[in-house]
C-alpha positions in Angstrom: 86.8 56.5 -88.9 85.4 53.9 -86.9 82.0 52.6 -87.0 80.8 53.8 -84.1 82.0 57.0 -84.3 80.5 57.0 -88.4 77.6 56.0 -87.4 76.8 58.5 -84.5 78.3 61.4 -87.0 76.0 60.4 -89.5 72.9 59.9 -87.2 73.9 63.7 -85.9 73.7 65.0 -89.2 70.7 63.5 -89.9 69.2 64.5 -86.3 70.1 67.8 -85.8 70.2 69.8 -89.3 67.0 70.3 -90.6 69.0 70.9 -94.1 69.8 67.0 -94.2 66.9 65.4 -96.5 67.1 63.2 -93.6 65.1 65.6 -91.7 62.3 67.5 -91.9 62.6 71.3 -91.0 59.7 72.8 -89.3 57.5 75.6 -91.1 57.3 78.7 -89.0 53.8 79.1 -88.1 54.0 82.8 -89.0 54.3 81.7 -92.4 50.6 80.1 -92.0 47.3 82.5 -92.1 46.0 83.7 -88.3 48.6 80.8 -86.7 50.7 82.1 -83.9 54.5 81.9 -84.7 55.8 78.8 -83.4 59.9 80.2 -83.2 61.5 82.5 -81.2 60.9 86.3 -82.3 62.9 89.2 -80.4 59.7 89.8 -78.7 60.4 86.9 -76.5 64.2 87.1 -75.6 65.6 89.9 -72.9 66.4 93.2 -73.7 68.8 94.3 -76.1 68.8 91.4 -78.7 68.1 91.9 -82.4 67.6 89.6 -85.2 70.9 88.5 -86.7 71.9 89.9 -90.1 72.6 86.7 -92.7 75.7 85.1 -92.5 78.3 85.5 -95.3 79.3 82.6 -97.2 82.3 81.4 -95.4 86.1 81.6 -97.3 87.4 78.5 -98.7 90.2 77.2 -96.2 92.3 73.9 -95.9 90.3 71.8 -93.7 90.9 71.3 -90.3 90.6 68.1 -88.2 89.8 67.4 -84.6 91.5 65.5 -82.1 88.6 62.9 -81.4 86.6 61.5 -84.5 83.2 62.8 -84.9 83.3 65.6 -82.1 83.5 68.6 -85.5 79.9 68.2 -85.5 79.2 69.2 -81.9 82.1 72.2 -82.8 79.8 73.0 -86.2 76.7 73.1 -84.2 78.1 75.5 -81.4 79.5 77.8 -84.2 77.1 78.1 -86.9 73.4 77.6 -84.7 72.1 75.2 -87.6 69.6 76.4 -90.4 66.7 78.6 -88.4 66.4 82.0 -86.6 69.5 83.8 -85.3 69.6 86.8 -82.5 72.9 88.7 -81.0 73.0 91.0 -78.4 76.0 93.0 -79.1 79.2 92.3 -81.0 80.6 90.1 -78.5 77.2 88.5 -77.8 75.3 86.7 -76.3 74.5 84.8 -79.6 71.3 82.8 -80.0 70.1 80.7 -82.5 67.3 78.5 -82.8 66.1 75.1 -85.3 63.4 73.0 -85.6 63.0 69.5 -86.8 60.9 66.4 -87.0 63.9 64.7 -85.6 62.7 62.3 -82.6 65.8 60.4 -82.2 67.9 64.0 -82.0 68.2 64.3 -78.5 69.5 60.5 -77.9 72.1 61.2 -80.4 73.5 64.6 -79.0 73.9 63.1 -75.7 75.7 60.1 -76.9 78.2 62.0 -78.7 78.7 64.1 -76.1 79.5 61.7 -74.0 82.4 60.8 -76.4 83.7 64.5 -76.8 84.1 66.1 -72.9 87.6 67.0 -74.4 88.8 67.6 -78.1 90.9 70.1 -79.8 90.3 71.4 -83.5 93.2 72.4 -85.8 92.6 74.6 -88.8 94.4 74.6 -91.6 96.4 77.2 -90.8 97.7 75.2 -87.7 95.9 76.8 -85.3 94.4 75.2 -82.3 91.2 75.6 -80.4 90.4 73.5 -77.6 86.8 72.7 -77.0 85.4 71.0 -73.5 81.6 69.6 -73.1 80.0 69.5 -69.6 76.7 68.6 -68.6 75.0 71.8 -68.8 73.3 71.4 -64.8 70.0 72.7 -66.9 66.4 71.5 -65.5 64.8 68.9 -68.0 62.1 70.4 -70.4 59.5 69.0 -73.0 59.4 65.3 -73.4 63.5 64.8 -73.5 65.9 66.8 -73.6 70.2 67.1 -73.1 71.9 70.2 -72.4 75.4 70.7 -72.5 77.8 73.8 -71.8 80.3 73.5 -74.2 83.6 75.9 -74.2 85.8 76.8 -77.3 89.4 78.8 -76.4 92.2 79.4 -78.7 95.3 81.9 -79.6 98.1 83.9 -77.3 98.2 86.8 -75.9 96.2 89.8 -77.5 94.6 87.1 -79.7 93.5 84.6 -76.9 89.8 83.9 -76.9 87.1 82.0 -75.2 83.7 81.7 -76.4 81.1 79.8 -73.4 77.8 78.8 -73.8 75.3 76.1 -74.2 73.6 73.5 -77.0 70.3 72.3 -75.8 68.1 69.9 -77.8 64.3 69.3 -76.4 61.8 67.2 -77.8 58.6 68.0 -78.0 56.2 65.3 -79.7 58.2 64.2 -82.7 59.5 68.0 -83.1 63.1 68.6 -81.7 64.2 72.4 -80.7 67.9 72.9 -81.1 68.9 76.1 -79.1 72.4 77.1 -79.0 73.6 80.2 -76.8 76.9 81.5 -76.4 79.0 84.6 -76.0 82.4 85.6 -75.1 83.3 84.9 -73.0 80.2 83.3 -71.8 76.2 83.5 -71.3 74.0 83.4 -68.3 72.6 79.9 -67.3 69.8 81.4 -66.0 69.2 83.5 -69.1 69.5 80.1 -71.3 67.4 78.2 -69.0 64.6 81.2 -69.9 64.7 81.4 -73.6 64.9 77.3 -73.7 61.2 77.5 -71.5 59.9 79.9 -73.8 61.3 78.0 -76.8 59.3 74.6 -75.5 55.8 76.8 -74.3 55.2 78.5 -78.3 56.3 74.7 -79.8 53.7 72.7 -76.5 51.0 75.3 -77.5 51.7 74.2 -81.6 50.9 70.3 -80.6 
């Protein structure tokens, strides 16, 4: 892997997941007596979305490898919405999840590697492909910084061809960063992103 590539991997992983001892994940203010709960709740999304059941430990599998070094982090983030609160709305979606972290630098680093990874493919370890593209996402700025992308992930043939659409948003707020991810098959309203993002930045602005 080259340098620049390690070293923007790393500084992702140290941004944007709020598991890395690199970071420090944000306390849900619900968790603090009378303080106003500073993360999404279903109250605050459209109709028809419900808190996500826990995830399953995923199955051991070969590992795969993408085409560009570095971009399986951008792929990780899209798929797995990071360490905090988790909505759907329906089986095929839309999917929501949401993270914070006292990560300052995060948004300069998603953008950068974003840069690097418009187009990449992923290979499993059972040989399959998927093929992921990264746009800007054409989203308003919000909070002190922020990058949006619309990121797209299609695979398979036939019966079994897929395409899941949707968008990774970081926003900084102060020294907080908000990591939103929304996505659905075979997409999600940009309108409806642009929304939950607002509401995301007013309950963290009104925490500061």
């Amino acid at each position: 892997m080259g340098r620049p590539t390690a070293t923007l991997l790393s500084a992702l992983v140290l941004a944007l997941s709020a598991c890395d001892s690199g970071s420090t994940p944000v306390e849900p203010e619900s968790s603090r007596t009378g303080a106003p709960d500073v993360m999404l709740t279903v109250a605050d999304l459209p109709d028809g979305y419900v808190t996500s059941p826990p995830q399953a430990e995923p199955e051991v599998s070969a590992a795969g490898s993408v085409s560009v070094e570095g971009c399986g982090a951008l792929l990780d983030r899209f798929r797995d919405g990071g360490g905090g609160v988790r909505f759907e709305a329906g089986a095929a979606g839309p999917f929501l999840a949401e993270e914070l972290a006292e990560a300052p630098g995060a948004v300069g680093v998603l953008r950068t590697l974003a840069g690097q990874c418009a187009t990449f493919t992923d290979t499993d370890g059972a040989g399959d492909t998927t093929t992921v593209t990264v746009a800007d996402g054409g989203l308003p700025g919000l909070g002190d910084e922020s990058a949006a992308f619309r990121m797209t992930a299609s695979g398979g043939a036939g019966d079994d061809a897929y395409t899941l659409g949707g968008y990774l948003l970081a926003v900084r707020v102060g020294g907080t960063t908000c990591t939103i991810v929304h996505f659905g098959q075979p997409g999600v309203d940009a309108a409806e992103t642009e929304a939950i993002a607002r509401t995301a930045v007013r309950k963290l602005q009104r925490r500061q």
